[in-house]
N, C-alpha and C positions, 0 to 999 in steps of 0.2 A: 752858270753852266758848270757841270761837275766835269772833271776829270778825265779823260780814255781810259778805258779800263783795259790793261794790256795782263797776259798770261806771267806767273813767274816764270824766274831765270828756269830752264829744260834740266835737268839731269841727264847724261849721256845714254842713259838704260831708258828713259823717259822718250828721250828724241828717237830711240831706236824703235819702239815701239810703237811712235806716234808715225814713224814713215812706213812703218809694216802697217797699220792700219790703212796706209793712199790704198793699197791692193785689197781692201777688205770686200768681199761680195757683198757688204752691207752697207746700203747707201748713208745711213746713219753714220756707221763707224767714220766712212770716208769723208761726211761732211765735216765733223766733229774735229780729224784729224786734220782736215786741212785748215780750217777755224783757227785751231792752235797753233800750228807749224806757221799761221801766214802773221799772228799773234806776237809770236817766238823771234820775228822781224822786225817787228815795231809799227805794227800796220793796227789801225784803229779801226774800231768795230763797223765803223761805213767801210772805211777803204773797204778790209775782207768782206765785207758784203756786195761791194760793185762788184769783186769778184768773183765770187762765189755763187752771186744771185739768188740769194736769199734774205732776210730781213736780218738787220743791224740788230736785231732782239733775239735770233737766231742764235747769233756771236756771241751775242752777253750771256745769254742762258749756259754755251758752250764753256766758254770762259768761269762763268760762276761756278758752273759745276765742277770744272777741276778746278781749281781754287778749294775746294768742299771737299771732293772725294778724288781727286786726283787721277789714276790710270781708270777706275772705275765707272769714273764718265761717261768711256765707250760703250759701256752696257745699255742697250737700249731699256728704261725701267717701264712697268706697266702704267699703263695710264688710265686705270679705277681711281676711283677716287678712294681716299683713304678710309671715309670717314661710312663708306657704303657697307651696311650689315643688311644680314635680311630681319627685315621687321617681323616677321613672326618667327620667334627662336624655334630650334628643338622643342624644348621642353612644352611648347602648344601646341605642338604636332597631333600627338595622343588625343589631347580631348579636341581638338579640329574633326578629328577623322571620329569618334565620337557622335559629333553632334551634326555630322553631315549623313552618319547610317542613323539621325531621329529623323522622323518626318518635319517637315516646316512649320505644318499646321500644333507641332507642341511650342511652336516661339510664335504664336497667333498673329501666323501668316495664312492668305487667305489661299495656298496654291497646298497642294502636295509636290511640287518638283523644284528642287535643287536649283539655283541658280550658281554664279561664283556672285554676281552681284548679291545677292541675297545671303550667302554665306559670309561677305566681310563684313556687312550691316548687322545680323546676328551674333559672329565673332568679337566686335566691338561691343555689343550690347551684353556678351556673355564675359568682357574683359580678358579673351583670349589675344586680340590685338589692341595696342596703344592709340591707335588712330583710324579711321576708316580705312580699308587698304585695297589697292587696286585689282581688277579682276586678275590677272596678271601676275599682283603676288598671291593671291588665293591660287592662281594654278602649279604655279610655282613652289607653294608649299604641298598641293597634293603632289605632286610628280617628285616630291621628296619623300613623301611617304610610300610613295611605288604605287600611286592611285590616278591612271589619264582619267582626261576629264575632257569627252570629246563631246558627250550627251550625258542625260539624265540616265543612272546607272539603273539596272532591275532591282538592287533592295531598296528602292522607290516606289510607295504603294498608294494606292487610293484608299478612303476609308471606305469605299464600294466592299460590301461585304462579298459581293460576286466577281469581287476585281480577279481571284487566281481564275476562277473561271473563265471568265472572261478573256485571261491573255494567252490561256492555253497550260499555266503552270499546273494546273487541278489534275492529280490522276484520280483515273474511275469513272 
């Protein structure tokens, strides 16, 4: 069994700012603060958690963190992951949008209409994406490019030579 992991010795600037946190409107800073302060005692990461009523893992996180970063603990940090990019960069933006004003039937698909599933299965096949990618990130990428994607858009055509006709685009 390892150790208690207890807070170092407080700085007087340290302690002052850790008791100005009890008042924080932010349930995090408050927890964090009391974590330490109860820490700063001599009280081990169960005890401050029977008090606290939160998890003894709560406390160590709390603890490790300053240990690490010190007053900047209290900042609650975002919790993306780090490692999250979007899989289709920039730079495949251009010919994305490109290959979604071709018709389908020039990547011998048997439809004329757009899908997003059918655009990352094409995308991938045109090596604009690394991996298949989800409809999700296909819309994501058009709505980067300032293109919704709520239906199949009008420069969508049938090879119907009467298709203007037909949908009323034809003057005369």
């Amino acid at each position: 069994m390892s150790a208690p992991l207890f807070v170092r010795e407080l700085q007087p600037d340290e302690r002052e700012v850790l008791e100005a946190g009890l008042r924080s409107p932010s349930g995090f800073v408050v927890r964090r603060c009391q974590a330490l302060l109860h820490s700063s005692t001599g009280a081990t990461p169960r005890q401050i958690q029977a008090v606290l009523g939160c998890s003894d893992q709560s406390v160590r996180n709390a603890l490790r963190a300053f240990h690490a970063e010190g007053l900047g603990c209290l900042e609650p940090k975002s919790s993306r992951p780090k490692s999250a990019a979007k899989l289709i960069p920039d730079a495949s933006l251009e010919p994305l949008k490109e290959l979604v004003h071709q018709t389908p039937r020039a990547f011998d698909l048997a439809t004329s209409v757009w899908t997003l599933e059918r655009v990352a299965q094409v995308a991938l096949a045109q090596g604009l994406t690394p991996c298949l990618v989800s409809d999700e990130t296909i819309r994501d990428a058009m709505k980067r490019l300032g293109v919704g994607w709520k239906r199949a858009k009008r420069w969508i055509t049938s090879p119907d030579p009467a298709y203007a006709r037909k949908k009323g685009q034809e003057i005369g």
